[in-house]
N, C-alpha and C positions, 0 to 999 in steps of 0.2 A: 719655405716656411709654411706656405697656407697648403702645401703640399701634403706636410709630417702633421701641420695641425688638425687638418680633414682628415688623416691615416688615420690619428687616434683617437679621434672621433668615432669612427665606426668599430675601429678593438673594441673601445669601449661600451658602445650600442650592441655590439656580439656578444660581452660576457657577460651584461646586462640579460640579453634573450635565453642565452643559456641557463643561468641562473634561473631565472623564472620557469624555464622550460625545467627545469630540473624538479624546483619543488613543484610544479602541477605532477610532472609524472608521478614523485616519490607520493600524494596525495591520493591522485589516482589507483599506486598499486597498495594502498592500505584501505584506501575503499572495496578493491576488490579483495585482498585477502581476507577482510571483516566477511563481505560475502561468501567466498568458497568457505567460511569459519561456518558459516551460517549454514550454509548447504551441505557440508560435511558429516552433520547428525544429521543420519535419515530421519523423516516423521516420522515410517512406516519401518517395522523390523518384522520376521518372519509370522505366520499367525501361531497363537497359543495352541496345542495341540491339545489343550482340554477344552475349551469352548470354540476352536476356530475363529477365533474374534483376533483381529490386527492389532499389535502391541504398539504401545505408542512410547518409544526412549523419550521422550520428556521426563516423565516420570519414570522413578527407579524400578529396576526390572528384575528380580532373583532369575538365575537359571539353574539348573541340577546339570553336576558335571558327570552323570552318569548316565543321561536320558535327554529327552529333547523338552521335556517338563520346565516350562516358567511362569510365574506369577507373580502379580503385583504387590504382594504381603511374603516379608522375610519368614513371616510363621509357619503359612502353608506351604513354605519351599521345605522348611524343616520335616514339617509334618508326613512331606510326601519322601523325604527319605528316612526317614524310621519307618513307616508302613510299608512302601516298595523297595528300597535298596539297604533293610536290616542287615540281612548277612554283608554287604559289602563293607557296613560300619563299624559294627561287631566284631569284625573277626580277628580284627589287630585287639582283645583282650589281654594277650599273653606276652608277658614279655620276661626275656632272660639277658643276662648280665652274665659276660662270660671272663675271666679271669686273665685278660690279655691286653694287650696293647689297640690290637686294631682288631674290625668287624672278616671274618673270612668270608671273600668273595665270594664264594657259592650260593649259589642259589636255594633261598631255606623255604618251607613251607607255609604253607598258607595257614596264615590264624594267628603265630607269633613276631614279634619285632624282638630284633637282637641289637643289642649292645655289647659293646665294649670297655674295660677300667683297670688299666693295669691292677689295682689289688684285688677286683670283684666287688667293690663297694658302691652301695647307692649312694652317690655323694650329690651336691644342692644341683649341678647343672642334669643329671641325668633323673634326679626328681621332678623336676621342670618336663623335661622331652616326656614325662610319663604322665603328666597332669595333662600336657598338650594332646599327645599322640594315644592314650590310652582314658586316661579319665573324660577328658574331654567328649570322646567318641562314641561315650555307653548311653542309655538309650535315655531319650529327654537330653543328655548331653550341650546337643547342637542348639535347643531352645535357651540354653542358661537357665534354666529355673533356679529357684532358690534351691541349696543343697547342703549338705553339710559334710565332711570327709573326717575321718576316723584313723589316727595315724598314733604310733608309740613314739615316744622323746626321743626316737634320735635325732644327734642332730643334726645331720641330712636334713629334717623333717623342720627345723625351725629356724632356718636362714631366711631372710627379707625376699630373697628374690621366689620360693616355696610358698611365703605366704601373701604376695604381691599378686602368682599369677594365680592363686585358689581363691583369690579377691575379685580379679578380673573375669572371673567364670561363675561369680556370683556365689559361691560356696563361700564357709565358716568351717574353719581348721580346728579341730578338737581332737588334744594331746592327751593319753594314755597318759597315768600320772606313772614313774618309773617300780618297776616291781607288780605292777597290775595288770600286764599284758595277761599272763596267764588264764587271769579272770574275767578281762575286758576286750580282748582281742579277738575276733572271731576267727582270724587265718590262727592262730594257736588255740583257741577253744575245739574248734571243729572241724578246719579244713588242712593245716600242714602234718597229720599224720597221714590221715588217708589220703594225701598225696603222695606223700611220700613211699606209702608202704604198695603205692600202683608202679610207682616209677622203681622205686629198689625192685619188685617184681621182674620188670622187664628187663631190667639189667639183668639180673640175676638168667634171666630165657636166655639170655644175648652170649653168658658166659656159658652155659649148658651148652650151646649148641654147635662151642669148639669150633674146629678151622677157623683161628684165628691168627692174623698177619701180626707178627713179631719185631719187636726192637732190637737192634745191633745186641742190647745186653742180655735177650732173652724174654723180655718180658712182654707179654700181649699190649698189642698196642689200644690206646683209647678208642671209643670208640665215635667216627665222626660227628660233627657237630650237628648237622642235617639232621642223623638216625637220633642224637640226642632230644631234637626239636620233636623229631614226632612223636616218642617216647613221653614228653612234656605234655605235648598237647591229648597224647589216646588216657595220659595218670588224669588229668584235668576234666577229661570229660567222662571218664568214672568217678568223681565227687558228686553226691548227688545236692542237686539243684537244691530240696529242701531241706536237707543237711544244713545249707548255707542261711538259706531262710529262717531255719531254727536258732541257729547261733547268734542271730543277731537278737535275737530275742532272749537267749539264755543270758548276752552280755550284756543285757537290757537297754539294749538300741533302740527296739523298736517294739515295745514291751507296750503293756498299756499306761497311759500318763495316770491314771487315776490307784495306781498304787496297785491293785490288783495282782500284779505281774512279778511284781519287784521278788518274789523268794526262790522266781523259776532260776536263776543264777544258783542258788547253792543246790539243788535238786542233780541227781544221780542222772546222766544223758545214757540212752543206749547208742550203739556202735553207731549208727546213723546218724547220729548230732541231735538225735531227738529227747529232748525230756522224759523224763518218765510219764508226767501226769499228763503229758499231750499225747501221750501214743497209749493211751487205755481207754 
């Protein structure tokens, strides 16, 4: 008996030791993981390559995903990619909606983004990818300044989720009242014919210049999405620049506030989107 009774005496002394030995070590290894936690943010991160001077991640660090450029202010990170990495920003301006189900694989050119919509329609979610991926990108963009966008009643154009994320980019959504595009629109005041009449051009060179690959029924085949892309972007970049600048002033966008300006809207434009009384 004094045998079993001393036996469990010391069972009981062991599970005792173990026990204790257990919670020191589980103690111990969250003492040390707080440390490696601690050690894991380096002080020291690589040095700024505009002053040479050692960054310290304490404090939040911008970086440019296109250069080795960081700085301690989210502005000046902005600022250095609109000055240095414009075209990289820029050049997704263009974008086309193409009449189909899915995006085709191949490889398109540089400057436009493609989409895809079974009927060709701007509908709420590819309004959205265009506010993110296209508005978002143009230049001031990235700073959020205050801004205002300029869009006609469709209603693509005023679904919640349209006017949620032109909220979160700091901009004020202002709807073309219906029937006033004509007047108030500047891609129909001044910019979609002379678009148009660049890109029917090219097509039109494209059909002139014959040998072209045929459909089972005989009919010329369309012509690739690719050659359509760069077709897009050579009509685009024949619009002149102040063509565009003008229409916003003929729509009286950006007209002068003090009344002055207000009768350039009914005034006779020459071919170039220019007014008459500004080009004399």
């Amino acid at each position: 008996m004094r045998s079993l009774g001393s036996k469990g005496q010391v069972v009981t002394r062991k599970r005792r030791m173990i026990s204790e030995l257990g919670r020191s070590l589980k103690a111990s290894s969250m003492n040390e993981s707080c440390a490696e936690a601690s050690c894991s943010s380096p002080v020291i991160t690589p040095r700024n390559p505009n002053t040479g001077h050692l960054v310290d991640v304490s404090s939040p660090v911008f970086a440019c995903s296109q250069c080795p450029f960081v700085h301690m202010e989210e502005v000046k990170l902005h600022q250095h990619i609109e000055r240095v990495h414009t075209e990289e920003y820029s050049r997704n301006g263009t974008n086309l909606i193409l009449k189909r189900k899915t995006v085709p694989k191949e490889a398109m050119p540089a400057g436009i983004i493609v989409r895809a919509q079974a009927k060709g329609w701007m509908e709420t979610e590819l309004v959205v990818d265009w506010l993110k991926v296209v508005w978002g990108r143009r230049r001031g963009g990235l700073r959020k300044r205050r801004n205002m966008l300029v869009l006609d009643a469709f209603r693509g154009h005023l679904t919640e989720p349209v006017k949620k994320q032109v909220k979160a980019m700091n901009g004020d959504l202002v709807i073309i009242p219906g029937g006033m595009t004509s007047q108030l629109q500047v891609l129909d005041v001044v910019v979609n014919k002379p678009f148009k009449d660049h890109l029917r051009k090219r097509y039109t060179e494209w059909l002139l210049a014959g040998n072209h690959a045929l459909t089972p029924s005989g009919k010329i085949q369309k012509p690739a999405v690719r050659r359509l892309c760069e077709w897009i972007l050579q009509a685009w970049a024949d619009v002149s620049p102040e063509s565009i600048v003008n229409g916003f002033k003929k729509c009286c966008i950006s007209n002068a506030m003090d009344g002055s300006e207000d009768d350039v809207m009914w005034e006779e434009a020459e071919p170039g989107g220019c007014p008459t009384r500004e080009c004399e």
